[in-house]
KEFIFI-733920 format. One record per residue (C-alpha): z, y, x; residue in one letter. Coordinates in steps of 0.1 Angstrom, whole numbers, plus 5000, padded with zeros to 4 digits. Example, Ala and Ser with C-alpha at 12.3 -4.5 7.8 and 13.67 -1.06 7.14 Angstrom:
<pts>
507849555123A507149895137S
</pts>
This chain:
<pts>
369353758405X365453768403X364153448423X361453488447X358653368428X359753628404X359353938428X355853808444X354653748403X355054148403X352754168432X350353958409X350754158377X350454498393X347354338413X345454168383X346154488364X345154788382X341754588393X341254508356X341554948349X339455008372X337254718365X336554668397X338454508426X339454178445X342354018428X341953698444X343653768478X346953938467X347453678440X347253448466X348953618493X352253738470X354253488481X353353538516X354053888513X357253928492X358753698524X357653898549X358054228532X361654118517X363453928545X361654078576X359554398580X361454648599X360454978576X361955278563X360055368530X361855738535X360255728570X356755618571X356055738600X359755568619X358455538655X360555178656X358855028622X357554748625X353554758613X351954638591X347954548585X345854418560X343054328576X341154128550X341354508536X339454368501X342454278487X344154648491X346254628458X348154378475X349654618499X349654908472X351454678452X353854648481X353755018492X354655118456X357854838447X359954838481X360255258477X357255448492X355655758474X353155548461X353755618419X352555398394X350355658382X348255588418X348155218411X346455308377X343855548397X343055228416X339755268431X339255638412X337955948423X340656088456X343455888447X345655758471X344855368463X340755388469X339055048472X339954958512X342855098525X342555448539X344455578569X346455898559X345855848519X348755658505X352155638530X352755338548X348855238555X348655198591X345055178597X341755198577X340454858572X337654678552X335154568577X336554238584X338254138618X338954538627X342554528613X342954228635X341454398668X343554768655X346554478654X346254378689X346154748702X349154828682X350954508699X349754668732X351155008729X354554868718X354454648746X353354878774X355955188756X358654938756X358054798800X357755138802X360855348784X363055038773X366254978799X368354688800X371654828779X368655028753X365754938738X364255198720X360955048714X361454678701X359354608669X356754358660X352754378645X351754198614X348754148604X346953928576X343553778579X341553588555X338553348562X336153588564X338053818593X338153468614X334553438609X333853788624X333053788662X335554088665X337853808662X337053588683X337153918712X340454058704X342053738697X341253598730X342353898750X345753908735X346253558743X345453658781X348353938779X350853778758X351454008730X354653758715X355354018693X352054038671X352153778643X348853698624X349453528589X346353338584X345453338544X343852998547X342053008511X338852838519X337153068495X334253368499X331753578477X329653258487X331853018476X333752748490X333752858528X333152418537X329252518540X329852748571X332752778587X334152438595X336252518629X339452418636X341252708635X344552608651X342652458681X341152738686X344052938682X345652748710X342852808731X343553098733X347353098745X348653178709X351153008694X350052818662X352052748634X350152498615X349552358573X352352618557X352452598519X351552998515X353552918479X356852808495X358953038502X360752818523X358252728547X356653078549X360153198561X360852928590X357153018599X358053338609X361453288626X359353038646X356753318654X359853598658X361953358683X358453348704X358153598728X355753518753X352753428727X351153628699X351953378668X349553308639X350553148611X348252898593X349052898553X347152738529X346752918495X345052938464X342653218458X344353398425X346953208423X348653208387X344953208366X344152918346X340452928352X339653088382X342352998406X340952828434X337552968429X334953278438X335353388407X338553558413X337753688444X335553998441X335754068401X338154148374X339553828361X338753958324X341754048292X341353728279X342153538315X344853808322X346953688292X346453328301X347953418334X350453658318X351553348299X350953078331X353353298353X355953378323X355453748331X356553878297X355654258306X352854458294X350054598324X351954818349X355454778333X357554698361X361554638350X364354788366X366054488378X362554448397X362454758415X366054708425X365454428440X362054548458X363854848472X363954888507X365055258509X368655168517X368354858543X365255098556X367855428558X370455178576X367755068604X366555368612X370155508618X371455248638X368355378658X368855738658X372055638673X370355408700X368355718707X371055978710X372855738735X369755728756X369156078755X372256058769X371855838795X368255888802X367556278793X363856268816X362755978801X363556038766X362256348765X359356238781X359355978754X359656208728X357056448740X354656158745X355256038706X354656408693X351056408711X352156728728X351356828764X353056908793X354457248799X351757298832X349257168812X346557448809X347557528847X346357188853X343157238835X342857568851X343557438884X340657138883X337857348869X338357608896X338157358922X335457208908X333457488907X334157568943X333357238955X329957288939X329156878943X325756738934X326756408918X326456178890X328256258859X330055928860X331256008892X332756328878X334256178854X336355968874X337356288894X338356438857X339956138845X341956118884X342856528884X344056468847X345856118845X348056208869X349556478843X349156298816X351055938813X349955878782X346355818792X345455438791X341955338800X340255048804X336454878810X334654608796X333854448825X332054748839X334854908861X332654978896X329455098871X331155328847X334155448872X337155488846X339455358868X341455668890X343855588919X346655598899X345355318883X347454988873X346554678859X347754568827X348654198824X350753898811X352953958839X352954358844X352954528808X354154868826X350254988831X347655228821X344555008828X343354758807X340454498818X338354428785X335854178796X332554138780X334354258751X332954638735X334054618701X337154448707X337354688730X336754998706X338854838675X341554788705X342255148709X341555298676X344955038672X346755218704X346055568687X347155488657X350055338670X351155698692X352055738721X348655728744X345655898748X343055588749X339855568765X337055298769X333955258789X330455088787X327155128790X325655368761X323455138754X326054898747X327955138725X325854938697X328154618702X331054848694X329555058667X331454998641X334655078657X333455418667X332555498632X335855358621X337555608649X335655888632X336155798595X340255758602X340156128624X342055958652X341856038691X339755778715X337555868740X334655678747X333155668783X329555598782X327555598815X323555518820X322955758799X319055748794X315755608810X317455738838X318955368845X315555298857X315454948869X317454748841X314654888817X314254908780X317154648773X319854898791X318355208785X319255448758X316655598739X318255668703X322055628710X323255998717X321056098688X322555828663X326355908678X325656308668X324956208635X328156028629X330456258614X333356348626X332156218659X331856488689X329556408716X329156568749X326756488776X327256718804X324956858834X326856878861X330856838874X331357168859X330257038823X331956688829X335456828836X335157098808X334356788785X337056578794X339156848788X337856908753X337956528747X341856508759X342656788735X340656678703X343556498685X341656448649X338456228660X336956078686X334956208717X332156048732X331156168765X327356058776X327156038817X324355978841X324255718863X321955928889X323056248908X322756588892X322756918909X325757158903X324457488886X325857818894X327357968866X328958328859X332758378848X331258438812X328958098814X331857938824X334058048799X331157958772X331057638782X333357478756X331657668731X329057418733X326257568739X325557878765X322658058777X321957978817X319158178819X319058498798X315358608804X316158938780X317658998747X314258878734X312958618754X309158478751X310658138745X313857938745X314457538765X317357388750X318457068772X321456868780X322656628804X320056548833X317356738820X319157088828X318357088859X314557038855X314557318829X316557548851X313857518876X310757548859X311957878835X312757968872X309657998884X307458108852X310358398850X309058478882X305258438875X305858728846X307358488820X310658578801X311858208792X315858168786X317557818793X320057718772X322257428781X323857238753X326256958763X327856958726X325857038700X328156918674X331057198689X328057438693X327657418657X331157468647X330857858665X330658198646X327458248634X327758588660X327658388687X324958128677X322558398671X323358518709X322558168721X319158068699X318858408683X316658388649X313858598662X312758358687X311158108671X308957948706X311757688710X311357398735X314257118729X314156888760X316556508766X315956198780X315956028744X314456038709X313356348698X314056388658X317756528666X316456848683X314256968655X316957128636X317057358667X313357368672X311757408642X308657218627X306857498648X308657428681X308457128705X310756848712X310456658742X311956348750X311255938746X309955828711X309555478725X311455238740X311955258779X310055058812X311454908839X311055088870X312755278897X314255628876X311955828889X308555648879X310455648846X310455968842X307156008852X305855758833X307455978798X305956308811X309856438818X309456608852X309256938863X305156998867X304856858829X307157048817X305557368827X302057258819X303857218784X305357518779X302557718787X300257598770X302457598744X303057998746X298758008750X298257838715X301558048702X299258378710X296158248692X
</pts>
């Protein structure tokens, strides 16, 4: 029978080799971590290799994501369809082993990781959705959600203020079944980590309300494995485990050192550590007796029955709630759901409400939630500002897990990273909200959302100079502009209740990226719209004003600035003009259209384009034209009361007629 340092040394051969291929890599960590790993892989992880996607696995994250052929490694010897020919494409051309580890690229990869600290903040919402799916579906005689999170960190994730956000809110809740193992190397690209980052980590652990497991011997197996029954037996705490390693454990030279971390150790040191770890094998030859005793296909099959069976008896027992389980975990909707939909938009078109777009949000999110269970929102800190809380509302806590409302606290990219983690995890439909200005703090979450096509809907009110008073600091200039140039992000910023519930809608269906919805913070009129407007709403872009066939000139405009254009092609239509308004709440959707229907919208004839929002201006040329005008805020906003604002950037009704005609006067010269 292999020994345990045996199986982990295959961790460290397949490691050291496939970053040696592709000369380039980090071998450091998973030489390091293998010991950690073969443990926790071998005598604990809950997983189905057969399954990946087991709704009742337990997960797993890598968030120190640099050392990815650690979890290949892993991925490829307990069973999953990871094949040693996608070990030796390690970090090549769209294979399924690329530098980081890459949501929906090799099986078993539970989240996209690589900037440090996200895994960890993904980790915490994964905790959360098990722990609000289980208050919420578990019953005394069956639990059909009951698994644990696991997550490793390395120095430089702890030194990431992500961290510190995440870490400290899951201490608040309680999540005792999210375990953090702690790869305590000391060791960075810098070097030896004792020049800047010196705090103690268990104290601050415990600060938090974790429960710390303190100076393990990452090399023993021994003490790794009472490590984690300590952190498994504790149920009222998130657990992280504190082991002390050595950064490529197994080389002769560069164990211990930076030298291993982010580099090839070389042929020459590879045989030294061949012959140091008395692996005997050639690269990427893995023995029999080594796979067999990696395997976890038939302890995996075995689980995963004895939960089928679990399930059948509460299907049994429980037929509304499991299928309301089961529909939830699909991501499908209810059988009234387009009635719903239907239902809202009608009323909110008869209503005809001037308000703020916040405001009709929280109408959407209140005429929608209550259909849809699965929605769980939350705030940081801004609850009364950015309204995401409906009346169906319920605090989430350390003592009520059963909720759909989560308070964040001054805490945006924890609070982003947190709900990429409860889409990945299934189950929900998350959503966020902040200021837009403060969607910066959370940036690289959102792109993370986008880059791994999952579901999560951010709420951002204040949209624009509109926030008058708070001035440049709060007000959004380039953020809608920046968040349309994000791939894979969509981005609505709607002009009225009509727009806002036609948005939420979009945002609730989009299952394969995120949705950002841009909302004033001041009251908008509600426009009047045709069946056929209406209908062309969630095409993106729509023509509100039609002018003729061949209008004189086209005002493209979004959010708060509809209105004003509305009114002033209004009255030059009636002073002889023939100026179409076109209202564009998405442009990103609007882009995605036929090109038939484009060219009804901004047909090609009509070059006299006039793009018009509250922010910078750059964006709108692609709809313009070098020979068209955007209008907008190219600098930085003032504090003052919203109007004077917009004064004070020429965006007002009088200057935007002035423009355009004198605009159309030098067109004619």
């Amino acid at each position: 029978m292999l020994e345990k340092h045996n199986l982990a040394n295959a961790i460290r051969a397949l490691s050291m080799d496939a970053v040696q291929r592709a000369n380039s890599g980090h071998p450091g960590a998973p030489m390091g971590m293998a010991d950690i790993a073969e443990v926790l892989w071998n005598d604990f992880l809950k997983h189905n290799p057969n399954n990946p996607n087991w709704d009742n696995r337990d997960r797993f994250v890598m968030s120190n994501g640099h050392g990815s052929m650690l979890i290949y490694a892993l991925l490829h010897l307990s069973g999953y369809d990871l094949p040693m020919e996608e070990i030796k494409n390690f970090r090549q051309l769209h294979s399924k082993t690329p530098g980081h580890p890459e949501y929906g690229y090799a099986p078993g990869i539970e989240t996209t990781t690589g900037p440090l600290g996200q895994g960890l903040a993904n980790a915490v919402g994964m905790a959360l959705a098990e722990s609000v799916l289980s208050a919420k579906f578990n019953r005394d005689d069956l639990d059909i959600i009951n698994h644990h999170t696991y997550v490793t960190v390395g120095d430089g994730c702890l030194m990431e203020g992500v961290s510190h956000e995440s870490c400290s809110l899951a201490g608040t809740l309680g999540l005792g079944k999210l375990v953090a193992i702690y790869d305590s190397n000391q060791i960075s690209i810098d070097g030896d980590v004792a020049g800047w980052f010196t705090e103690d980590i268990p104290k601050r652990f415990e600060s938090y309300g974790w429960h710390v497991v303190r100076d393990i011997d990452g090399h023993n197996p021994k003490e790794i494995k009472r490590a984690l029954e300590s952190a498994i037996k504790n149920t009222s705490q998130p657990s992280i485990l504190c082991c002390n390693t050595v950064i490529g454990w197994g080389s002769p030279n560069k164990a211990g050192k930076e030298s291993s971390h982010g580099a090839p150790l070389g042929d020459e040191e590879i045989q030294l550590t061949r012959k140091e770890l008395g692996w005997e094998h050639e690269p990427f030859d893995i023995p029999d007796e080594y796979y067999a005793a990696w395997d976890a296909k038939p302890n995996g099959e075995k689980l995963e029955s004895a939960w089928q069976k679990k399930l059948l008896s509460y299907e049994k027992k429980y037929p509304e709630l499991a299928a309301e389980y089961k529909r939830r975990m699909q991501n499908e909707f209810p059988s009234n759901w387009s009635d719903v939909v239907d239902r809202y938009l009608n009323s909110t078109v008869e209503k005809a409400e001037s308000l703020a777009t916040r405001k009709a949000s929280q109408n959407a999110i209140e005429a929608y939630a209550k259909h849809l269970p699965e929605m769980i929102g939350g705030s940081a800190d801004l609850t009364g500002s950015n309204l995401t809380n409906w009346s169906g509302s319920i605090m989430i806590d350390r003592k009520n897990k059963d909720g759909n409302y989560i308070s964040y606290g001054v805490r945006e990219f924890a609070m982003a990273a947190i709900n990429n983690g409860i889409s990945l995890h299934k189950g929900f439909i998350p959503y966020s909200g902040t200021f837009l200005m403060f969607s910066e703090y959370a940036r690289n979450a959102l792109r993370m959302a986008a880059l791994m096509k999952i579901q999560n809907i951010f709420v951002f009110t204040h949209d624009s100079i509109g926030l008058g008073e708070d001035g440049p600091t709060h007000q959004a200039v380039e953020q809608a502009s920046t968040l349309r140039l994000m791939p894979n992000m969509s981005l609505w910023r709607p002009c009225d209740a009509v727009e806002s519930a036609i948005a939420w809608q979009a945002a609730i269906e989009r299952d394969n990226g995120p949705t950002s919805l841009l909302l004033s913070r001041q009251n908008l009129a509600h426009l009047k719209r045709t069946e056929s407007q209406l209908q062309n709403i969630k095409r993106g872009g729509y023509t509100l004003i039609e002018g003729s066939q061949k209008p004189e000139a086209i005002i493209i405009a979004t959010g708060s600035e509809v209105e004003m254009a509305l009114n002033v092609a209004t009255r030059l239509n009636a002073n002889n003009k023939n100026i179409r308004v076109v209202s564009m709440p998405s442009a990103d959707v609007f882009d995605a259209q036929e090109e038939g229907y484009k060219e009804t919208v901004l047909p090609f004839s009509c070059r006299n384009r006039i793009a018009i929002e509250a922010g910078v201006t750059d964006y709108w040329k692609k709809y313009t034209g070098l020979d068209g005008l955007a209008l907008g805020v190219d600098t930085f906003g003032e504090s003052a009361p919203a109007k004077k604002v917009f004064e004070h950037f020429g965006l007002t009704e009088n200057s935007l007629e002035k423009t355009i005609i004198n605009f159309l006067e030098q067109k004619k010269k």
